[in-house]
C-alpha positions in Angstrom: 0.0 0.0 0.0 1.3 3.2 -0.7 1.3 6.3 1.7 -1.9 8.4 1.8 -1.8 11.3 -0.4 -2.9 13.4 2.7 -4.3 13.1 6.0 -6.2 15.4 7.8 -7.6 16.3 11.4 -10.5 17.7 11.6 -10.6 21.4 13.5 -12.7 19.5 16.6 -10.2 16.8 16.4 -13.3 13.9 16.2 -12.3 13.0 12.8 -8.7 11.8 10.3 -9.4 11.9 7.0 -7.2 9.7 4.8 -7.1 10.2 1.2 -4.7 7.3 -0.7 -3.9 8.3 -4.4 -7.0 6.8 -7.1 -9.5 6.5 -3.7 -12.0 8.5 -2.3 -11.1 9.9 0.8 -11.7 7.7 4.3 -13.3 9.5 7.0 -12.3 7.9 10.4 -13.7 9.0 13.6 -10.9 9.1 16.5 -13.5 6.9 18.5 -13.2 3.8 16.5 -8.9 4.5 15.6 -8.6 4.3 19.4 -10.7 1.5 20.3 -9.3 -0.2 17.5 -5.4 0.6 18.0 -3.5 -1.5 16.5 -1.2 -1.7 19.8 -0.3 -4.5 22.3 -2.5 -3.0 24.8 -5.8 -3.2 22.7 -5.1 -6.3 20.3 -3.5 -8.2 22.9 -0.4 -11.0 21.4 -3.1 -13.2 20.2 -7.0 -13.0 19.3 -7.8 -14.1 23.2 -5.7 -11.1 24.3 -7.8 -8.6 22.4 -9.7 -5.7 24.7 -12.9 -4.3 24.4 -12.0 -0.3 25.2 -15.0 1.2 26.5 -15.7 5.1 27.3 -14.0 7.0 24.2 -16.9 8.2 22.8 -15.4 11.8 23.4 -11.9 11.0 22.7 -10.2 13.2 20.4 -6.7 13.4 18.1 -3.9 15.5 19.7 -1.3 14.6 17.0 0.0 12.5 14.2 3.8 11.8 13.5 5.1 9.7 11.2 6.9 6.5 11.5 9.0 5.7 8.4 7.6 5.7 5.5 4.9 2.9 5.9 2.9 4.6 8.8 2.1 6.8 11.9 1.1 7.2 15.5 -1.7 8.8 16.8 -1.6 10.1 20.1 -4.9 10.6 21.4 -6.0 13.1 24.1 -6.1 10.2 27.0 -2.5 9.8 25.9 -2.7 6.7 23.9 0.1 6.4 21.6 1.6 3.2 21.3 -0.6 1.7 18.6 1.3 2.0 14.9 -1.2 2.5 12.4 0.4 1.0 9.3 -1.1 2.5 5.5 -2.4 -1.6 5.4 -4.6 -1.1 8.4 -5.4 2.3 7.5 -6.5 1.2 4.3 -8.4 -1.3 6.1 -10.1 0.3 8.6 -11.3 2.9 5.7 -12.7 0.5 3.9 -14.2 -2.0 7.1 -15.3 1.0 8.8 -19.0 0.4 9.2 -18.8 -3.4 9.9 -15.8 -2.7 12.4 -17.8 -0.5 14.3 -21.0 -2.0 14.5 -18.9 -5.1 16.1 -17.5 -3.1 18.7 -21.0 -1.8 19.3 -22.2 -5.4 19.3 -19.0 -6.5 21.9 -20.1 -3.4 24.2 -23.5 -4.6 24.4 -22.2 -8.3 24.9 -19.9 -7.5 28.0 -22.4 -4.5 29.1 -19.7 -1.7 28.6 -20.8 1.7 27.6 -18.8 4.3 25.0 -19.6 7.1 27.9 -17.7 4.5 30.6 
């Protein structure tokens, strides 16, 4: 996958839009990048491992630096920063973004969690 042509906070900080070169652009509330961070502390070393992150529903983006040239972390305003989110999974979550977050709302429901904590 190559790198987005641009991405872009919105001025509330709710919102990254990715654009890749020949695609629309992805619009991907910071809600659903946190609670599904790529990191070790939400996905867990294996499938089992995975967390359910509840109470985010407010979180927003306090900055974006990038990590090579395949990707960047996202520092969020509760101070999450150790998920890399890869173009792959960017990619990804642009295009999985409706079914990926009606299964998080599903697993909230299922373990009684709320997005407001």
């Amino acid at each position: 996958m190559t790198a987005p042509k641009e991405l872009r906070v919105s001025k509330d900080r709710k919102l990254l839009s990715v654009t890749f070169p020949n695609h629309q652009p992805f619009e991907l509330p910071a809600e659903l990048l946190r609670v599904a961070s790529p990191s070790a502390e939400v996905q867990g070393h294996s499938p089992d491992q995975r967390v359910t992150v509840p109470g985010k529903r407010n979180v927003a983006i306090l900055k974006i630096e990038p990590v090579g040239n395949y990707a960047v972390r996202i520092t969020f305003d509760d101070f999450h920063d150790t998920g890399i989110f890869t173009w792959n999974y960017l990619h990804t979550l642009g295009h999985e973004k409706d079914e990926r977050w009606n299964a998080y709302l599903a697993e909230l429901a299922e373990k009684g969690l709320s997005r407001d904590r």
